[in-house]
C-alpha positions in Angstrom: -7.1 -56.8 -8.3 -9.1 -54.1 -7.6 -7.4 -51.1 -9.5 -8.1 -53.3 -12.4 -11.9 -52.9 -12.4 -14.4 -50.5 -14.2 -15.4 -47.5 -11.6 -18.4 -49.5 -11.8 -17.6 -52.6 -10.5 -15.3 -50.7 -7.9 -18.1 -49.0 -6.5 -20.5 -51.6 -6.6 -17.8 -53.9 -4.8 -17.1 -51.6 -2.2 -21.4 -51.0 -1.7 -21.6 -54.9 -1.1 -21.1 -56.7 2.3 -17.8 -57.4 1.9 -15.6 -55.7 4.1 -13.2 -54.9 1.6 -12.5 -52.5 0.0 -13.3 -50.1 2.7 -12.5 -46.6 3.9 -8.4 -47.3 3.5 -8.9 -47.8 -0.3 -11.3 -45.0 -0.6 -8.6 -42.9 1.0 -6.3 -44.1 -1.4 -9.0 -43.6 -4.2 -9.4 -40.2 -3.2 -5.6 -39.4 -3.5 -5.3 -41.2 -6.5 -8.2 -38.7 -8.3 -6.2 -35.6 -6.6 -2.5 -36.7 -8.1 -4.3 -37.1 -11.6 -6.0 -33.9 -11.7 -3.2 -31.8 -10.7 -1.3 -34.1 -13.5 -4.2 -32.7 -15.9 -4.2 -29.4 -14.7 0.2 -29.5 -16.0 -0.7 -31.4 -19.5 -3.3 -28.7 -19.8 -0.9 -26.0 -19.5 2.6 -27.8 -21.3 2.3 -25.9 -24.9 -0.4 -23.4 -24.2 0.7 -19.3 -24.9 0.9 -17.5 -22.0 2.6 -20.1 -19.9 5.8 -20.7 -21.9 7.7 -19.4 -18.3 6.2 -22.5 -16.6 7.1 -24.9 -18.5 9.8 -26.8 -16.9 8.2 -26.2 -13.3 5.1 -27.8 -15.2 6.9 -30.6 -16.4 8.3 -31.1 -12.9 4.8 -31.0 -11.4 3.4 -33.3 -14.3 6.3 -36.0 -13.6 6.3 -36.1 -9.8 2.1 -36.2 -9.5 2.3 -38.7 -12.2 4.7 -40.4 -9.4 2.0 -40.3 -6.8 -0.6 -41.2 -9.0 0.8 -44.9 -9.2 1.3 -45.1 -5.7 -1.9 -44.4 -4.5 -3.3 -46.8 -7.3 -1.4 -49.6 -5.9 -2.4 -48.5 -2.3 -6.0 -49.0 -3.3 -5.3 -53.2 -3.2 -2.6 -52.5 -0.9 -5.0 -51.6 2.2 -7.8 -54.2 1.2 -4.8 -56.2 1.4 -3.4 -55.6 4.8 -7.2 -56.2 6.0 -7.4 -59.2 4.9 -4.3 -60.4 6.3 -5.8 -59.6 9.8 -9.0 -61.8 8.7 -6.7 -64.8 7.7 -4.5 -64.3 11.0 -7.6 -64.7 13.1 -8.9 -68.1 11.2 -5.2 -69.5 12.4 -5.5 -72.4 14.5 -5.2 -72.2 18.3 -5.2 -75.3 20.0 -2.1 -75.5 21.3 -0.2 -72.6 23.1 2.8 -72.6 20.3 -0.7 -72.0 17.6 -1.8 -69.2 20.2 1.4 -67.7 20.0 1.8 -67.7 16.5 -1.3 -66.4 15.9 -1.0 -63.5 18.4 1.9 -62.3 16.4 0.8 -62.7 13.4 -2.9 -60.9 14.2 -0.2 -58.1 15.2 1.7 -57.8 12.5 -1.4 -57.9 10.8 -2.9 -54.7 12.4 0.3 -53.2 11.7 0.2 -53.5 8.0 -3.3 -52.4 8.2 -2.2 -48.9 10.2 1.0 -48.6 8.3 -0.7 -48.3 4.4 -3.4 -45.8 5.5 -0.6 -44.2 7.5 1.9 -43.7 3.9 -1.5 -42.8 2.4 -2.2 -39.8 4.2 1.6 -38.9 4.1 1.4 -39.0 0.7 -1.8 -37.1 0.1 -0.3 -34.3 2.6 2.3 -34.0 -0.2 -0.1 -33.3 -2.8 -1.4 -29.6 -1.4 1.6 -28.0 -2.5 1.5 -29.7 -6.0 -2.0 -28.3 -5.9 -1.0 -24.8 -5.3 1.3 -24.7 -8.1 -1.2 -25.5 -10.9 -4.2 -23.3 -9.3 -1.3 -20.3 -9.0 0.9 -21.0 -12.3 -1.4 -23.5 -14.1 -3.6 -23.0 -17.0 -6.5 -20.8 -15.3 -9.4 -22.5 -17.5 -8.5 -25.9 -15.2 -8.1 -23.3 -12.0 -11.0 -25.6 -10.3 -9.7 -29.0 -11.1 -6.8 -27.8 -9.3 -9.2 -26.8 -6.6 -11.0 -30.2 -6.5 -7.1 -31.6 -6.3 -6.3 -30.1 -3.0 -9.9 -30.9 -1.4 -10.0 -34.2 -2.2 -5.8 -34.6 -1.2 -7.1 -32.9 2.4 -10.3 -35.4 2.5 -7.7 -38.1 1.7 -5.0 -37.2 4.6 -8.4 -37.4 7.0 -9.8 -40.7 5.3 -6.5 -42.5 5.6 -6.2 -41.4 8.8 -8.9 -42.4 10.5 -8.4 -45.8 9.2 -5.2 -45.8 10.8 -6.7 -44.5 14.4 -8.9 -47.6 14.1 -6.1 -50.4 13.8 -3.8 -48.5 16.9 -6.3 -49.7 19.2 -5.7 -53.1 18.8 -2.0 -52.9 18.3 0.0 -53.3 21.5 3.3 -52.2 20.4 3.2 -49.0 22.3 6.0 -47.3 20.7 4.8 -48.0 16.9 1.2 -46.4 18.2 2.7 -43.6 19.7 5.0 -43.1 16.4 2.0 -43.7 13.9 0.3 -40.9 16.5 2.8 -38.3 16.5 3.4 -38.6 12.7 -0.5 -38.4 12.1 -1.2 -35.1 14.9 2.1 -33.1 12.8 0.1 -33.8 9.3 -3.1 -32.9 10.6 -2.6 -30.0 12.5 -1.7 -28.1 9.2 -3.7 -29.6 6.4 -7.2 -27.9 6.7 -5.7 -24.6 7.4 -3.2 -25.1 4.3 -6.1 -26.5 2.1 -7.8 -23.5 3.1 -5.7 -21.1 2.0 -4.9 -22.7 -1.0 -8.4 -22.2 -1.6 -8.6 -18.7 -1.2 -5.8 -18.2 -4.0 -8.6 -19.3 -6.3 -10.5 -16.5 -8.2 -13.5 -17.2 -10.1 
């Protein structure tokens, strides 16, 4: 599995010519880093002086990034997954028009899988901002820029995820899951950069 090797070998996996992991688990990745930081940004505050009126929305934001922070982890084998589900659909045998058929649907369902994780991804990764804000407005202000890096890298993962969903659509001929996947993907990122951005400005250094 591959949320069970070094950074190392993660890396160098994903360098090699082997189509997966790709940009879904990257995405994933990326999300994954955000919900841990914010996490560190609440351990770093829980017991400190000066923050003793934070401490149960602290606690809150420390038990609900945790949360995240296992999803996205398991999203990282999740989306290699789902690709290569569409690789094993299209080595199905077609000879006959019953194998033709079967194959069809299941190089569908396939893409389908492979647009719906990236798809939860970015959802997910949207949710993050607003953890982000709270530990770079009420957090411990010697982490202020690990909460920063939080809510760039949870707007880099919304993109990353969904491009990788964009990609798939095109060979899905469902029309009403594309336009679905579409819709949910222009309301997320029609906010996020200006969002990230002024999350941003909140931080002073």
């Amino acid at each position: 599995m591959l949320k069970e090797m070094t950074v190392k070998e993660f890396i160098y996996e994903t360098a090699s010519d082997s189509p997966a992991p790709g940009g879904g688990s990257i995405a994933a990745l990326s999300a994954a880093s955000a919900a841990a930081l914010i996490e560190m940004v609440a351990n770093l505050t829980l017991g400190k002086k000066g923050y003793e009126e934070v401490k149960e929305e602290m606690e809150e934001v420390k038990k609900v990034a945790s949360e995240y922070k296992e999803k996205f982890v398991n999203y990282i084998d999740e989306d290699s997954d789902s690709f290569n589900k569409i690789m094993a659909a299209f080595k199905m045998p077609k000879d006959t028009d019953e194998q033709k058929a079967e194959r069809t649907k299941a190089i569908q369902q396939g893409f389908k899988g492979a647009a719906t994780v990236p798809l939860n991804v970015g959802k997910d990764a949207f949710e993050l901002l607003q953890l982000a804000e709270k530990v770079i407005l009420k957090g411990n202000q010697n982490a202020v820029t690990d909460g920063a890096v939080a809510a760039m890298s949870a707007r880099t993962a919304v993109h990353s995820a969904f491009y990788n969903v964009k990609i798939n659509l095109g060979s899905i001929k469902d029309e009403e899951f594309v336009n679905s996947a579409k819709k949910q993907m222009e309301e997320l990122e029609s906010k996020v950069n200006e969002i990230e951005q002024g999350i941003l400005s909140k931080v002073n250094l």
